[in-house]
N, C-alpha and C positions, 0 to 999 in steps of 0.2 A: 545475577539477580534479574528476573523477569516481574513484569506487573502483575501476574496472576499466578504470588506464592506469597502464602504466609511471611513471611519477613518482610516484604515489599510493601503489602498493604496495613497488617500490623504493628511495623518497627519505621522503616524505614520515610514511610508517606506523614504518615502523622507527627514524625519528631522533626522533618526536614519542614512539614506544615507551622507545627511550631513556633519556629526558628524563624521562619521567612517572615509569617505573618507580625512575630514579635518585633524584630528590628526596624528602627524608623524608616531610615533614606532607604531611594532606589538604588544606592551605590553599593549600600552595604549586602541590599538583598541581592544582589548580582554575583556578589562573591561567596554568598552563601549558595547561590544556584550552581555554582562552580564549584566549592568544595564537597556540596553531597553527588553532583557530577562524576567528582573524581572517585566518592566511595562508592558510589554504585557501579562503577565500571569497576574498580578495582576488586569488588567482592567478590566475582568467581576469577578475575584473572588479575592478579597483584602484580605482575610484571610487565603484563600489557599497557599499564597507567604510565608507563616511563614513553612508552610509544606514542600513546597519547599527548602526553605532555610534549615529546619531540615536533610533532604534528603540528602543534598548537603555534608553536614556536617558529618552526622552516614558515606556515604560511603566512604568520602574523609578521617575521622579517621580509618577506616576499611581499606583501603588500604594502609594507614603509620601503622598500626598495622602489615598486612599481611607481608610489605615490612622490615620491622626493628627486625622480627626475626626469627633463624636457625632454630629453633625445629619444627618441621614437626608438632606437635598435636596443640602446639598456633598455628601455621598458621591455622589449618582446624575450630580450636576452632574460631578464629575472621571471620572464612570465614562464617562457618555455624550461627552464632548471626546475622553477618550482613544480610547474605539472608531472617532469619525467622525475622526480624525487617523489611527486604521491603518489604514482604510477610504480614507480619503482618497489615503493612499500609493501603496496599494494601486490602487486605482481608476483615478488617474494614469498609472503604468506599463503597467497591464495593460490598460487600455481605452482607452485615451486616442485611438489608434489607430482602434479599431474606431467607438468613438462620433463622432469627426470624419466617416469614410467615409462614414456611413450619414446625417448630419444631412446635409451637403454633399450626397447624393444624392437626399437627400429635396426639397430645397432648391432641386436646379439649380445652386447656384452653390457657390465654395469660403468658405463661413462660418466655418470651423473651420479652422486647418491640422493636418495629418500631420503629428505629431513622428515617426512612425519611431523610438522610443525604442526601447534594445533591453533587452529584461525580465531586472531583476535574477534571477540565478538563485535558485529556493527564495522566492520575496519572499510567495509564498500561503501555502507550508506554517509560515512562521516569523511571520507576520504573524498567523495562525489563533493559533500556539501563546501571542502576545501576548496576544490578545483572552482563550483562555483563563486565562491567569493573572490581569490585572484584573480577570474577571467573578466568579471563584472568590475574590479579595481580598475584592470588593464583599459576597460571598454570607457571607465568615466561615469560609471551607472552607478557604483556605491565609493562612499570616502573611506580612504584605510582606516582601521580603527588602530588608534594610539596605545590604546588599555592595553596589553596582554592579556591582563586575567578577562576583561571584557571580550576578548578572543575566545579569549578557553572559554567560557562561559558557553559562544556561537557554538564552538566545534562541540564541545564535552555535554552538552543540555539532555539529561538523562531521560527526559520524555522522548523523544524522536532518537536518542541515539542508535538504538540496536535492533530498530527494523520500522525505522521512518516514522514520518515522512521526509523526503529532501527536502529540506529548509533553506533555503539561500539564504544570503545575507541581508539581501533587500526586502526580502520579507519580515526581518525585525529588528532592521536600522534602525528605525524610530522608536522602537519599544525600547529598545535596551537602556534609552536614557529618559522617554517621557509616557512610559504606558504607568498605565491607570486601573490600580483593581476593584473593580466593583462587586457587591453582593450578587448585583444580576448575571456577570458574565460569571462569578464563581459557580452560582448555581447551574448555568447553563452547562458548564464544562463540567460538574461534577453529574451531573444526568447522562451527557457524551460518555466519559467517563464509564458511569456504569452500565447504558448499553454496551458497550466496548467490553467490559468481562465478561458478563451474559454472551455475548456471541462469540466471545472465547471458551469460557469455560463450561456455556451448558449446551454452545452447541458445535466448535469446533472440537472440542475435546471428545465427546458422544462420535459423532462421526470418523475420528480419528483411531479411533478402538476398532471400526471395522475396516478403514483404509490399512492399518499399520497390519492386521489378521492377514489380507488379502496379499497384499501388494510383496510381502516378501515370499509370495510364494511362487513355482512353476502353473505357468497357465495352463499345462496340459492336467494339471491335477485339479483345479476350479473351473476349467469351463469356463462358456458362456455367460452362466450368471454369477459365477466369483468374482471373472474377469471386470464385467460390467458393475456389478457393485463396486470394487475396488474402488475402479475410476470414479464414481456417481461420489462415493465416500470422499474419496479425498477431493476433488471439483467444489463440495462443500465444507472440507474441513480449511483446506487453503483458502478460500473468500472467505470464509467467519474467521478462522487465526487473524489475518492479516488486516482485514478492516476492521474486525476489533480490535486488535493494536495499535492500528491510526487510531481507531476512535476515542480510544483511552490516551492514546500521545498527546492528539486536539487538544481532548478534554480536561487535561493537566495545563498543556499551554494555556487554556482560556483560564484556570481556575489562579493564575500567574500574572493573567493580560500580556500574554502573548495569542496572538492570530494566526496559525498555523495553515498551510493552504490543505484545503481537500485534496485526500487522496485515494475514495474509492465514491462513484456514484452509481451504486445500481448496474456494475457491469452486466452482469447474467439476463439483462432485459434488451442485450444487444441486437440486431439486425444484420448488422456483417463484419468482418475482421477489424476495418477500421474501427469503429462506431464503439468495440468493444473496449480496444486502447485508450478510446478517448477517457473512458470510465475506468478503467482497470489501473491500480498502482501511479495516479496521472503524473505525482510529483515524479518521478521516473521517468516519464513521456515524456514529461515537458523539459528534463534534463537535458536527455538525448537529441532534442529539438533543436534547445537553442544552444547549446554546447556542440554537437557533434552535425546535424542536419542542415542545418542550417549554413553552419562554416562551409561545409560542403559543396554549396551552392545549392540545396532545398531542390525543390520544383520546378525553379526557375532556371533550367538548364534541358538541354538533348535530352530526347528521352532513353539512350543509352548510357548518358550519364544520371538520370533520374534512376534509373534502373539499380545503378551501383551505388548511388548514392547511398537507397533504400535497405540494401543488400547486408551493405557497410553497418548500418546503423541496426537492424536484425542479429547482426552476428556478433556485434558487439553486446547487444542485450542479452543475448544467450550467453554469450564467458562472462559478464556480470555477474550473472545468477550463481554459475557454479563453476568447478573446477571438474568439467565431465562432457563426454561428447554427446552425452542424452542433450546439455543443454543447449551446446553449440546447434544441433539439430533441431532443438525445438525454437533457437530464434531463426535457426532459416526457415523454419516452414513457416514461422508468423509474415516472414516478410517475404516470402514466395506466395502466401493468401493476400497477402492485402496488392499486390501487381498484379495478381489472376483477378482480384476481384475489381482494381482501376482498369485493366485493361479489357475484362469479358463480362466477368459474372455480374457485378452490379445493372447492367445492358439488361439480362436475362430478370432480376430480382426484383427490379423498380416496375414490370411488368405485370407482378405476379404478387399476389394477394399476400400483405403485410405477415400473415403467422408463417411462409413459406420461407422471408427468411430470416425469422428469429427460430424457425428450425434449422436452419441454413447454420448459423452461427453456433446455436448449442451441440449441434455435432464437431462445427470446428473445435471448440474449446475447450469439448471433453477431452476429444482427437489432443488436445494439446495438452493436458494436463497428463495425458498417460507419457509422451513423451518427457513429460515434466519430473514425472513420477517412477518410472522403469528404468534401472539403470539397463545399460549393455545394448547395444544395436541389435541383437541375436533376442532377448527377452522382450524388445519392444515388438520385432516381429511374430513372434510366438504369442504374444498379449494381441495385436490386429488380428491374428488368425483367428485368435480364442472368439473375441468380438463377431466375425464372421461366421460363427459355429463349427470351427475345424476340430474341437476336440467335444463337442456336445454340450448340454446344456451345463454340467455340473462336471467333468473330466472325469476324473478315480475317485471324485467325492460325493457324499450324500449333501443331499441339500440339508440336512440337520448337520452336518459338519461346518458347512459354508456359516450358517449362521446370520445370513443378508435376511431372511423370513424376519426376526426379532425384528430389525431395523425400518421392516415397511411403514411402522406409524408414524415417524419421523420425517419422514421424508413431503410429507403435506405444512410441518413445522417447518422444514428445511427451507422449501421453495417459497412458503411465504413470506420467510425472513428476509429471501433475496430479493424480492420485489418492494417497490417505492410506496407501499400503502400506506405507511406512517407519515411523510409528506404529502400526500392525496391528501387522506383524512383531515388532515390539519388545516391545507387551504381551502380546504371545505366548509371547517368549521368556521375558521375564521369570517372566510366569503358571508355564509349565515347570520353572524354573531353582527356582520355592520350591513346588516339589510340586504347585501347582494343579490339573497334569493328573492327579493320583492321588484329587483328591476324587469322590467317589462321594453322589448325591443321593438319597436313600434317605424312604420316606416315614414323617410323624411321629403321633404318635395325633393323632387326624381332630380336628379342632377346628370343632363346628357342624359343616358338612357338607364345607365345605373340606380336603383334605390339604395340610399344611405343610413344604414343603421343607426340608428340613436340609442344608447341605453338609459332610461328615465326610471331616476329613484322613483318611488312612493312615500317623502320626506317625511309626509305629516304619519303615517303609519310604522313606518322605519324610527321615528322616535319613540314613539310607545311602546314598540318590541323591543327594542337594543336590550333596554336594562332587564328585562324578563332573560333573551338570552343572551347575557354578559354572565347572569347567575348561572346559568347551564354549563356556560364553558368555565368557571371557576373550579365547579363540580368536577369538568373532564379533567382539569388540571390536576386536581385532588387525587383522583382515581388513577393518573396515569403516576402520579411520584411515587403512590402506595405501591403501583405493581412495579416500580423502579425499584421501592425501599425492598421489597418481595426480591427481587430479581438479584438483589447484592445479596441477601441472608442466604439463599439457594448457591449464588456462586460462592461464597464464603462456604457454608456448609461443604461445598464437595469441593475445594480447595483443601481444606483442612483435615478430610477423611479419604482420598484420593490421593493412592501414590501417580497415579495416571496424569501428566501434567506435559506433554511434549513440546519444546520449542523448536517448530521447523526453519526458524531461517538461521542457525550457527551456521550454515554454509553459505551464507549472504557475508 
């Protein structure tokens, strides 16, 4: 079950609404969060719920283990079983596959069999959030929790389950026994909410129709501009999937009184490989941070240990992603760009006029989503040729076959969507709405040789506008829910008439 299918937002959302809202205590609603948990996981995979339930159980005895004793070596002894037991799980399912193939091929002969297992949904993003709650027990940062079902509730929370955000524990310690739901944070979250389908379903989906055309095809038959849209296609169908899906996660957590951390801001407005991370999937980032990088010894080490450090942590975010050497490749190259760019290019970039390199960057990212996107070492290179013009504009194909022509008017929707203007506007408005635009900068006696800016309201004027524009911005508010209420009937409409609905991270 996904957010953006009839059952989810028809059956499922509104009966588990319900239910939550109807029971008094927080106790109770906790264990109802936990049992629609388990039925929404269990809806497309009924077997996997037992896994789950396993999960729940190893890290919630791992964390009364950590917590119930003084001796520094039990404590590391219960920390390290439990990691390589969710590692282990983990590993299992997700690789099990790829590492048979590759030994058997290495080998000649079939040494390993292909399970063909089919990958528990969410089994990385919840597995992650595992590890971080016993590392954070071990560190003294969070208390074990005693509840079990108050466990499961953490692991099993069908908002963030099956493709984030990483929710650590410490992020809704406090909620799980003393959050507080209000009218204002519900509405907030149900607005999150429905931009979050809107930019799954009216515009990841759209773009997705011509990534999914292209991308399984030979570059030598699309060319230059098949190639190119492909990439452009999916660069936009994966940012609108995935931060509509956070968005819609949030927007459930808040509509609950849970606080979810952000986990996409305005990546594509990047300047260079880092800058891109820091926005891109953060809850992840910040995983690898302070779980992986940091243990490490971070930054603060030789710069040949810096170097591996980095490397370390790249290559592991690539076998995150997938069970395929496209991915392994495309986290070294993230973390071979972001050393080229500490140790040279940034030198070259701080020189040179700001749109040089948020060019700089949207060529890395594209560059990085086709590795993201192409299976096979042999296809990835055949697709950079195609890019280069090795096989011509269109390859064996007419540009009326390609079919990227229909899609040009979109792509002005697309780019807009990806930029911050809706946060602009807003502190715009606001800044206006309490007089800001009436401050006047005016210079103060020189202090040394510097003048000292002052900003001075216009008090007595600033009163008599507010309430004129307080009524303006009520207006904008009005206008912006209509085109929200607008934006759910459209997504609901092509939910409902659409077999077109794909969910790209089952390989997450």
């Amino acid at each position: 079950m996904v957010f953006s299918s009839t059952i989810f937002l028809f059956g499922f959302l509104p009966l588990f609404f319900a239910i939550y809202f109807l029971v008094p205590s927080l106790a109770v609603k906790n264990i109802v969060l936990l049992a629609f948990s388990l039925l929404f996981y269990a809806w497309g995979e009924p077997v996997y719920v037992f896994l789950m339930i396993g999960s729940i159980a190893v890290n919630w005895l791992a964390g009364l283990g950590i917590s119930k004793t003084n001796q520094r070596f039990s404590k590391k002894t219960v920390l390290v079983l439990a990691i390589i037991a969710n590692l282990l799980v983990l590993g299992f399912y997700k690789y099990q596959g790829f590492l048979a193939f590759n030994i058997n091929r290495a080998l000649g002969e079939e040494f390993l069999a292909e399970l063909e297992l089919a990958l528990p949904i969410g089994i990385s993003f919840f597995t992650l959030q595992a590890i971080t709650y016993i590392v954070d027990v071990y560190r003294g940062r969070v208390v074990a929790q005693k509840n079990p079902l108050y466990m499961g509730m953490y692991i099993a929370m069908f908002p963030q389950l099956v493709a984030g955000p990483i929710v650590r524990y410490a992020d809704i310690e406090h909620a799980i026994d003393h959050r507080v739901v209000t009218m204002d944070g519900f509405t907030q979250g149900l607005r999150l909410f429905i931009v979050g389908l809107g930019k799954k379903v009216l515009l990841a989906n759209i773009a997705g129709i011509l990534a999914d055309s292209l991308l399984m095809k030979e570059a030598a038959d699309i060319g230059f501009i098949g190639c190119l849209s492909g990439v452009l296609a999916y660069t936009f169908q994966i940012y609108f999937d995935f931060s509509g899906y956070s968005d819609m996660a949030i927007g459930l957590g808040k509509m609950m009184g849970f606080d979810y951390p952000r986990n996409f801001n305005y990546p594509y407005i990047s300047k260079s490989a880092t800058e891109f991370w820091r926005r891109w999937h953060m809850s992840l980032g910040g995983f690898f941070r302070d779980y992986v990088y940091i243990p490490l010894g971070g930054n603060r080490v030789k710069q040949p240990r810096f170097v591996f450090n980095t490397m370390v942590v790249w290559a592991l975010t690539g076998i995150w992603h997938g069970a395929a050497w496209n991915f392994m490749l495309w986290g070294i190259y993230w973390g071979a760009l972001i050393l080229f760019e500490k140790f040279f290019m940034m030198k070259v970039l701080n020189k040179l006029p700001s749109f040089v390199s948020h060019v700089w960057c949207i060529v890395l990212f594209i560059f990085g989503w086709l590795l993201f996107s192409v299976t096979g070492l042999q296809n990835v290179l055949q697709w950079t040729a195609a890019l280069f013009g090795a096989y011509g504009l269109t390859g064996t194909s007419t540009l009326w076959e390609l079919q990227s022509w229909s899609y040009i008017s979109l792509i002005p929707v697309m780019i807009i969507g990806s930029l911050p203007w809706a946060p602009w506007l807003r502190k715009k408005i606001q800044l206006w709405a309490e007089g800001a635009s009436d401050c006047n900068v005016i210079a103060a006696p020189e202090k040394g040789n510097e003048a000292v800016p002052v900003c001075q309201v216009q008090i007595a004027r600033s009163v008599s506008v507010i309430p004129a524009r307080m009524r303006v911005v009520t207006m904008v508010n009005i206008a912006v829910d209509l085109a929200l209420i607008a934006i759910l009937v459209l997504s609901s409409f092509s939910i409902v008439s659409s077999s077109y609905n794909p969910f790209i991270y089952f390989q997450f």
